[in-house]
C-alpha positions as CSV (number, residue, x, y, z in Angstrom):
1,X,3.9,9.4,-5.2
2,X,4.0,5.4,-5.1
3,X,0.3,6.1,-3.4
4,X,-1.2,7.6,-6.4
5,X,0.2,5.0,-8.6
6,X,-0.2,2.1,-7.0
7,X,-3.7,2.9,-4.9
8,X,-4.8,5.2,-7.5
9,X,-3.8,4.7,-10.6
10,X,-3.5,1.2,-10.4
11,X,-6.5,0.2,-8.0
12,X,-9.1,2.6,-9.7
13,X,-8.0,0.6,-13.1
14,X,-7.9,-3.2,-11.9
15,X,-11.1,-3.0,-9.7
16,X,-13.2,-1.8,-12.7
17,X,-11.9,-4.9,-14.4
18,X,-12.7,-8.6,-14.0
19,X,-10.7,-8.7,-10.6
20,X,-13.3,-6.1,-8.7
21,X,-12.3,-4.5,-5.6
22,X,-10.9,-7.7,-3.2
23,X,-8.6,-9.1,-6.5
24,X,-7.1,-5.2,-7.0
25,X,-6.6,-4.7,-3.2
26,X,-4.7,-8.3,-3.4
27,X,-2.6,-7.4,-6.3
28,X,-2.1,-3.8,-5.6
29,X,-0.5,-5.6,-2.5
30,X,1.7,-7.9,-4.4
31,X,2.9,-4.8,-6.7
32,X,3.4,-2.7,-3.6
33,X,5.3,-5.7,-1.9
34,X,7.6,-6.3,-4.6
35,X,8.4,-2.9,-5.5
36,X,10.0,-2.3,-2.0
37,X,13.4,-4.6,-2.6
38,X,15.0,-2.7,0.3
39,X,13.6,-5.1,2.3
40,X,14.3,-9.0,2.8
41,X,11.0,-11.4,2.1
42,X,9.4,-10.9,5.8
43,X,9.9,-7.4,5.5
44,X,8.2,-7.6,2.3
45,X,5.3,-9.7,3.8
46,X,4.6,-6.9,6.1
47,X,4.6,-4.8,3.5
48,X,2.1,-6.9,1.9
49,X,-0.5,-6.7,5.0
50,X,0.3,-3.1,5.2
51,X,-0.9,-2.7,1.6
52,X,-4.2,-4.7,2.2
53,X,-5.1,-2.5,5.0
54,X,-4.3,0.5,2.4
55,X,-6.2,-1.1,-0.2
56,X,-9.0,-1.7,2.0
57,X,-9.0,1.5,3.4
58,X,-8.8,3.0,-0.6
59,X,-11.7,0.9,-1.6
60,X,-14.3,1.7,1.1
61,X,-13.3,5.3,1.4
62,X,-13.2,5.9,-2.6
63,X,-10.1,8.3,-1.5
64,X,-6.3,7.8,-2.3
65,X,-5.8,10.9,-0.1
66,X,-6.1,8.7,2.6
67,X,-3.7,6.2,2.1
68,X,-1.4,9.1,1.2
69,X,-2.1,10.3,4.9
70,X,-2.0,7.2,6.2
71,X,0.7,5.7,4.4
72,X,2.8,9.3,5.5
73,X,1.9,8.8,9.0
74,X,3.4,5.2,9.4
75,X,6.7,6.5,7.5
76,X,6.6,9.0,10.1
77,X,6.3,7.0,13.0
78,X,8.7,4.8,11.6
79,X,11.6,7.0,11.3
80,X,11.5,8.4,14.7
81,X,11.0,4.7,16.0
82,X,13.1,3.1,14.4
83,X,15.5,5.2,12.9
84,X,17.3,5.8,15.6
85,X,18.6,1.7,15.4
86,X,19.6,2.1,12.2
């Protein structure tokens, strides 16, 4: 769901304004960062990258279905990875 907000909803709006595509795949970032306050700030920092690579990906493939794939995947990997420490 956060996908289609924040790379969908959000992206498709802010790079069609003044900002263009680089300033919305930096803010989305921020947003996306910020929003996950699970996490302590270099947690959130990774975050951050994370969402640039999203928002890059979003941008030159016009698709939020990949992010959602992409962003699914990592959560996957994740859970069996680390998980188990948790």
């Amino acid at each position: 769901m956060e996908e289609f907000i924040v790379r969908g909803f959000m992206f498709r709006g802010w790079s069609q304004s003044f900002l263009g595509p680089i300033g919305a795949i930096v803010l989305t970032s921020v947003v996306w960062a910020m929003n996950h306050t699970q996490y302590d700030w270099p947690g959130r920092l990774c975050i951050f990258v994370s969402g640039l690579a999203l928002g890059y990906f979003r941008w030159r493939s016009n698709s939020t279905w990949l992010t959602v794939m992409v962003h699914s995947t990592t959560n996957i990997v994740s859970f069996f990875v680390v998980g188990p420490y948790v």
